[in-house]
ZASE-305146 format. One line per 5 residues: number of its first residue (from 1); for each residue z negated, y negated, x negated of N, C-alpha, C. Coordinates in steps of 0.001 Angstrom, whole numbers. Atoms other than C-alpha are relative to their C-alpha. Layout:
<sites>
NUM) Z:Y:X:Z:Y:X:Z:Y:X; ...;
</sites>
This chain:
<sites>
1) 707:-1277:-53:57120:-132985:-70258:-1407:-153:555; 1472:286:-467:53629:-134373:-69292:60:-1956:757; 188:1406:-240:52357:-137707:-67636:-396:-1089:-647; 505:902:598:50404:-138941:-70588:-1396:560:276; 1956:-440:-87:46590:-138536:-71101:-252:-731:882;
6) 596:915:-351:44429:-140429:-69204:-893:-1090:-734; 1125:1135:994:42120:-143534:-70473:-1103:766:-31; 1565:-404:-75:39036:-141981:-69657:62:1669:284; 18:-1334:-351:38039:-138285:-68880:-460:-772:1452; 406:-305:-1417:37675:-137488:-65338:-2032:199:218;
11) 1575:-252:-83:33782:-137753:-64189:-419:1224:520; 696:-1229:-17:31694:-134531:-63559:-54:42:1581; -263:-36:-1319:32210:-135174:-59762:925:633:899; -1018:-421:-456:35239:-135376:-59597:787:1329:-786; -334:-735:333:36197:-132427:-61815:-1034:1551:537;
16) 263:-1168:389:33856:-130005:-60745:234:1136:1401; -376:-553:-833:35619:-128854:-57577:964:1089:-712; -1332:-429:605:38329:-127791:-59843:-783:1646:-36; 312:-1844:477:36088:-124108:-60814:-1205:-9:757; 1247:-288:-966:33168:-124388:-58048:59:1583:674;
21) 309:-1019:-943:32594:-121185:-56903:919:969:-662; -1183:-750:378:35478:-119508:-58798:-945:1674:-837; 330:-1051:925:34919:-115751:-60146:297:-127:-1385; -500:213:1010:36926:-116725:-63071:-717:-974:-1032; 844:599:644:34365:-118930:-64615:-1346:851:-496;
26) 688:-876:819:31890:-117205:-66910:-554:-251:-1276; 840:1019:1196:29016:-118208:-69065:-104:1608:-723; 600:-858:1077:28180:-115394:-72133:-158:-516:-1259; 785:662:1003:26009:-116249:-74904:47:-1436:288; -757:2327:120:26237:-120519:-74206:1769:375:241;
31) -1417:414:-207:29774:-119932:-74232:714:212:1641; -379:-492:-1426:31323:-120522:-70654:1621:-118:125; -1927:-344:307:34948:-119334:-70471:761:15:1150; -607:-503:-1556:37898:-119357:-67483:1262:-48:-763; -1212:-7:545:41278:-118653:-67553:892:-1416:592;
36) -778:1902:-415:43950:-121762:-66768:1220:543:-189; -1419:-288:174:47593:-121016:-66043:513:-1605:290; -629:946:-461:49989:-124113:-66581:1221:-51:-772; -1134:-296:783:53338:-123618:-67938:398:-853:-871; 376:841:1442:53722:-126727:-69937:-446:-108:-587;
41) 1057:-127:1457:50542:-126484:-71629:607:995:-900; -446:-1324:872:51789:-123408:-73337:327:-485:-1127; -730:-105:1236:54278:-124850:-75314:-608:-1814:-727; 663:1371:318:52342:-128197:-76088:-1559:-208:-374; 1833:-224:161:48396:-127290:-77078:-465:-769:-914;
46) 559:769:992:48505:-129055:-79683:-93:-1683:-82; -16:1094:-736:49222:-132228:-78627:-1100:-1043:938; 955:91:-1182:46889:-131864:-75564:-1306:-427:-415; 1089:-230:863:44345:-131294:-77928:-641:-1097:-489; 311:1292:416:44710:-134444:-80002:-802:-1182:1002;
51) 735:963:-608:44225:-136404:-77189:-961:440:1011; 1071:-174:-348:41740:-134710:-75342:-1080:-124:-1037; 450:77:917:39815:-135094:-78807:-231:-1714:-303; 486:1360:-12:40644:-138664:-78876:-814:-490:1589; 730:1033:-1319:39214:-139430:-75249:-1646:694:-70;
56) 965:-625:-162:36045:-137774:-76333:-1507:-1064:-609; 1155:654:1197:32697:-139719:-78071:-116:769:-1103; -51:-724:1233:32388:-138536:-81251:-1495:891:65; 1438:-542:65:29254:-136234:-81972:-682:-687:-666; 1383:1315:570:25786:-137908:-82595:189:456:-1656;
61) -157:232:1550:26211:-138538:-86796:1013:930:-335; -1360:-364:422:29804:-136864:-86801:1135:-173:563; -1482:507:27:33062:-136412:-85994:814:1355:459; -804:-1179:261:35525:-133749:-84711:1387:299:-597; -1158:-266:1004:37923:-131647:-86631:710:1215:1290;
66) -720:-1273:-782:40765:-129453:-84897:82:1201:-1397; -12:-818:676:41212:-126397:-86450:554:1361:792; 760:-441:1201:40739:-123188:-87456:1712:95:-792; -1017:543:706:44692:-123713:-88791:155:-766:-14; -493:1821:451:45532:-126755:-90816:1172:-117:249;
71) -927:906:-715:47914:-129050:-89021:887:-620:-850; -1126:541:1261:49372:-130251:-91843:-607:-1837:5; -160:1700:-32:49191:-134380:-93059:482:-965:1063; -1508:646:-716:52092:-135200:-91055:-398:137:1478; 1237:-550:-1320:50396:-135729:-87795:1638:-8:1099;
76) -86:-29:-825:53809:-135728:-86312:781:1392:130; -449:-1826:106:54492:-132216:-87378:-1281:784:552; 801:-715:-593:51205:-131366:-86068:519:318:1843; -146:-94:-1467:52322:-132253:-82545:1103:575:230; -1215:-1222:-1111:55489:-129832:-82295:-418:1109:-240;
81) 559:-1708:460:53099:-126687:-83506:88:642:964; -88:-1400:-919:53331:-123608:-81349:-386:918:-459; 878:-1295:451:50687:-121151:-81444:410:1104:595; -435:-1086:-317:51323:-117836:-81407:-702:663:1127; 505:-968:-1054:50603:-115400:-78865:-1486:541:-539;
86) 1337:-98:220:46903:-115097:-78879:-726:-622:-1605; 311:572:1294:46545:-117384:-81941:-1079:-1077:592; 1272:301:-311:43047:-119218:-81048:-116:-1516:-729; 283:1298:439:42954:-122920:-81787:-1382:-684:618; 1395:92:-330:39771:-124764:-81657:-375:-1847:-193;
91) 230:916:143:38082:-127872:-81862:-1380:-114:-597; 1352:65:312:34376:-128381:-84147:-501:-1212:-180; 871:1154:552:31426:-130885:-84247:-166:-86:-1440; 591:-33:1194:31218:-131861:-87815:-1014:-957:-579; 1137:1380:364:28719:-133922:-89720:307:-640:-1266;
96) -720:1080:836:29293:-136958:-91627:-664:662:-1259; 752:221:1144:26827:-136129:-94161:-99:1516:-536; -169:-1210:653:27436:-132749:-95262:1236:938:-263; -1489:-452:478:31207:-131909:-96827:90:1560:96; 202:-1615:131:30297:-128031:-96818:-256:190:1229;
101) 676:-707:-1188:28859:-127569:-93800:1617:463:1184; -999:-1170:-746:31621:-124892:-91569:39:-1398:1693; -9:369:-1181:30491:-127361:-88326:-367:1070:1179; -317:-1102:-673:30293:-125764:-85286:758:-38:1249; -1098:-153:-1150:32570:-124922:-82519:-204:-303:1182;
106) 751:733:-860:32357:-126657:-79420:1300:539:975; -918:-578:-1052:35877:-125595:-77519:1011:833:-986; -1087:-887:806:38770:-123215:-78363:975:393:1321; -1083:-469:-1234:41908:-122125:-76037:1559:1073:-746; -1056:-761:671:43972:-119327:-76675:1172:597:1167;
111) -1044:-942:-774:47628:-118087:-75207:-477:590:-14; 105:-1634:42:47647:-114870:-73695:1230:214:797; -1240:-107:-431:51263:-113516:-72877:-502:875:1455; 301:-483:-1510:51416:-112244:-69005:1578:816:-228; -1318:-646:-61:54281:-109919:-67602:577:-1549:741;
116) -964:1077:-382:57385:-112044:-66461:-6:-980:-1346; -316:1075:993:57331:-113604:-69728:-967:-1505:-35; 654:966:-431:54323:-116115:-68659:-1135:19:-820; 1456:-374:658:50933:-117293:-69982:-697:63:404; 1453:243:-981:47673:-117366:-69140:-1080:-951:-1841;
121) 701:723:1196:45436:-119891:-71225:-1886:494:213; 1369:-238:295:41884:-118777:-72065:-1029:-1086:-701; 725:1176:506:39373:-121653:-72491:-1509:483:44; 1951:516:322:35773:-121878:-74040:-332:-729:-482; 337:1711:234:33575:-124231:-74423:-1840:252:-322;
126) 1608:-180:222:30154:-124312:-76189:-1113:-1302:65; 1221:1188:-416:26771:-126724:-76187:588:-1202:-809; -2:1095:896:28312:-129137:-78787:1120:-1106:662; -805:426:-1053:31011:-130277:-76071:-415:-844:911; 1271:1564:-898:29054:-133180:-74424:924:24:1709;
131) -595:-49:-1440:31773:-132591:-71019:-253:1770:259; -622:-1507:-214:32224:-129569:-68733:1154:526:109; -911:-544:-11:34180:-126832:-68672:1250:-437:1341; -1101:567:-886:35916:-128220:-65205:355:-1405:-194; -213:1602:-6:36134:-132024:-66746:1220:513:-858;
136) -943:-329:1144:38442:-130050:-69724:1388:397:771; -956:-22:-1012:40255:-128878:-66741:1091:-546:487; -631:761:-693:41040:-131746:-64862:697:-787:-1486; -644:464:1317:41977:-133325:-68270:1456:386:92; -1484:-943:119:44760:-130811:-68710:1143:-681:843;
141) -565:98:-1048:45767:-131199:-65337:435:-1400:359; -59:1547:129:46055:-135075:-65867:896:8:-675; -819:364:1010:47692:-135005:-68903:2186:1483:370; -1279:-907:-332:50817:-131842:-67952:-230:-528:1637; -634:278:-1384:51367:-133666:-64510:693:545:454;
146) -1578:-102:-917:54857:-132546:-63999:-855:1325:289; 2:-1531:-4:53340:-128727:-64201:-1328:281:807; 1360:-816:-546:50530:-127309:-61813:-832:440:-866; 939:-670:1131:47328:-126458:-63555:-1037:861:1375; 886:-1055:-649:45203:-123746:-61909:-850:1061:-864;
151) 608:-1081:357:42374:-121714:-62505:577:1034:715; -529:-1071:-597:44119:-118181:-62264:-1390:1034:511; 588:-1432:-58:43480:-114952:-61019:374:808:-499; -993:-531:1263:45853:-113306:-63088:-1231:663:-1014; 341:-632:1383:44271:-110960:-65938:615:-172:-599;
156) -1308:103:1438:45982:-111146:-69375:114:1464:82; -462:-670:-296:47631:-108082:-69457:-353:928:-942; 854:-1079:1120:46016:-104689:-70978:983:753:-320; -657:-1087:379:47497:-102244:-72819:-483:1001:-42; 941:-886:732:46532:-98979:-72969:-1458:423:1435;
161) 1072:-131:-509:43279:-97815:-71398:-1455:-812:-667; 704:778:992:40074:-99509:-72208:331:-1069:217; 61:983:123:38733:-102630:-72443:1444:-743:-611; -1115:769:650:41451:-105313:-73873:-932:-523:-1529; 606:375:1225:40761:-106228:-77297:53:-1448:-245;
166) 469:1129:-11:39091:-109595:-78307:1485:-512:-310; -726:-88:297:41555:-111719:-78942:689:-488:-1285; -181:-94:1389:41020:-112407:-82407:1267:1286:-906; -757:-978:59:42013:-108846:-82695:1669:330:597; -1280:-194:-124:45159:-108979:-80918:1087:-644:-1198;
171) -661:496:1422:46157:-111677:-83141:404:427:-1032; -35:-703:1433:45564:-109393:-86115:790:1016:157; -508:-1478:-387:47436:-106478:-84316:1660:-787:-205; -1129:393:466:50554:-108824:-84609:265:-207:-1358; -302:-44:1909:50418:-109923:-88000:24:1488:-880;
176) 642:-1709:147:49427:-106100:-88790:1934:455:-484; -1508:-991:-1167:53188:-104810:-86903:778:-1151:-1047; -1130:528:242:55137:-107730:-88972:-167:-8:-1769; -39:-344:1054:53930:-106704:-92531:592:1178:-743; -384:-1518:954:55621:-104511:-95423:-1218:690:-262;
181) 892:-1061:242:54389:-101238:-96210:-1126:-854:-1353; 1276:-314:1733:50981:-101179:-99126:195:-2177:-227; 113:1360:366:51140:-105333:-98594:-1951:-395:-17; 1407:547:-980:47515:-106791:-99058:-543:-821:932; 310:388:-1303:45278:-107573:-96474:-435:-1519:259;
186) 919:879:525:42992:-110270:-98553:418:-1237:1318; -4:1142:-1091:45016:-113465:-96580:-86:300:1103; -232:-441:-1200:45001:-111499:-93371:-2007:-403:377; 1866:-77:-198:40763:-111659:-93933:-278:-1361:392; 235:2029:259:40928:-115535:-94507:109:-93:1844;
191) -958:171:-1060:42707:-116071:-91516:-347:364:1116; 893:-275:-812:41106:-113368:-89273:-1308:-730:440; 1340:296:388:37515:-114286:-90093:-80:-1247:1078; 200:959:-249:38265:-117695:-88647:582:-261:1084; -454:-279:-994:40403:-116629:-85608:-1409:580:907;
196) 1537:-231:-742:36901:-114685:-84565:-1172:-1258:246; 871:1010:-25:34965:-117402:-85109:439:-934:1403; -545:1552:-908:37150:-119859:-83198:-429:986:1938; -61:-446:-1034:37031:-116767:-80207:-1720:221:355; 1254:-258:-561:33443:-116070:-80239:-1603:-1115:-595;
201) 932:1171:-16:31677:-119212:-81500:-813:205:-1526; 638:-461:1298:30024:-117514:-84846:867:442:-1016; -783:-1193:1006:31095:-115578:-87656:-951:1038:4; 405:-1215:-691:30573:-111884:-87277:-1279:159:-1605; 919:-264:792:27169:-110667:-88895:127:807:-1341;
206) -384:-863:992:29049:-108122:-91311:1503:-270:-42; -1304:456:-528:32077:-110374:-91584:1344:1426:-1069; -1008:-718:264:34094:-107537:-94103:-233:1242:709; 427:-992:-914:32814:-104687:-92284:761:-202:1219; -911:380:-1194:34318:-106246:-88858:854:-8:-270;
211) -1706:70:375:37693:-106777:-90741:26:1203:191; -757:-1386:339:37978:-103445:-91749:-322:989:1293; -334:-1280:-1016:37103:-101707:-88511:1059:-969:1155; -910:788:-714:39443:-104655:-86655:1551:329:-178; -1216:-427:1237:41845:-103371:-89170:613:1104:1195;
216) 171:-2106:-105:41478:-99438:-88200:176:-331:1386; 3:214:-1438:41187:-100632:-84416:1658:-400:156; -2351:553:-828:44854:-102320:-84332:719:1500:-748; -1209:-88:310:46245:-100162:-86658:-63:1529:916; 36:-676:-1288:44949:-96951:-84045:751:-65:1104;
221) -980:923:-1129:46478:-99104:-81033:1457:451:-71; -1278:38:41:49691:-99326:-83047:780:1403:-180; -435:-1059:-98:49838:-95411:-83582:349:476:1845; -65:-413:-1093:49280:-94940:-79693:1230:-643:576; -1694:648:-758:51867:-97381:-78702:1382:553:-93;
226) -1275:-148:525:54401:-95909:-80946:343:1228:549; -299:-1728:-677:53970:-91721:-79436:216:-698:1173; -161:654:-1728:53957:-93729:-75712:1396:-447:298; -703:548:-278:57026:-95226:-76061:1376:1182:472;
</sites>
């Protein structure tokens, strides 16, 4: 399915043809984001992950953790995981010397389903990431050999009118659509909370406040979808 990682990351030379000049590259707040279509990555992120994680230096007095869902013990049940459609996996700097401390987020890559049944991968990458966003690239593109990696042009695919919703929120708009009636929300908060985070680098300034209009926002969506159909 892939060629294997490489020993080393690719140098800043040679990776940074890969998104030179591209529209699809895009810095907001520190965070600089592009999209990446490669059909093997899809079903393998987690994997990719590990060892782009191992070919990395560790952060000055820490260490990184994947996240923001636990992988389980069993590291070799971590590597057949398959994230859901816009489910937001991540990678954080943590520090040796403080067991509490959240860390902070340094990359994250989320599916996004395309028409034809395809993906499109969404990558960011913040200051705690010691490579660039086109070294994470060529990485990829090293490690899924058999499969073309390209920065697309492709949009992820909107619904609706209006912006597309983050995609924390989409996330939540699925889990939303696959719950019984009057179920609570409480683990849906856990869970959210840390899907935003992983998409926008923080946690939101009025983190129950954002649930509950993230809430009201999908479950809106899911009334419009349902008269449309």
């Amino acid at each position: 399915m892939n060629g294997g990682a490489p020993a080393t990351l690719p140098g800043h030379a040679q990776a940074g043809a890969a998104l030179a000049g591209l529209p699809n590259l895009a810095v907001m707040d520190a965070c600089e984001t592009c999209l990446v279509q490669n059909d093997a990555a899809s079903g393998d992120l987690v994997r990719w992950l590990h060892a782009f994680v191992g070919a990395l230096p560790p952060p000055r007095g820490g260490f990184w953790m994947l996240g923001p869902r636990d992988f389980g013990q069993d590291r070799n049940t971590a590597m057949i995981y398959l994230p859901q459609h816009y489910e937001t996996l991540a990678f954080y700097a943590m520090p040796h010397n403080d067991p509490f401390s959240p860390g902070q987020v340094a990359f994250s890559i989320t599916p996004i389903p395309l028409r034809q049944r395809r993906l499109i991968l969404e990558l960011r990458r913040w200051p705690p990431l010691p490579v660039a966003l086109a070294t994470v690239v060529d990485h990829m593109a090293a490690y899924f050999s058999a499969s073309p990696t390209t920065v697309a042009s492709a949009a992820p695919r909107r619904r609706g009118r209006g912006a597309p919703p983050l995609a924390c929120n989409a996330w939540l708009e699925r889990q939303l659509a696959g719950l019984p009636p009057h179920t609570g929300l409480r683990p849906l908060y856990a869970q959210w909370i840390e899907q935003y985070r992983a998409v926008r680098g923080s946690y939101p300034a009025a983190p129950q406040r954002s649930f509950r209009a993230a809430v009201a926002g999908c479950r809106q969506r899911m009334r419009r979808s349902k008269r449309t159909r």
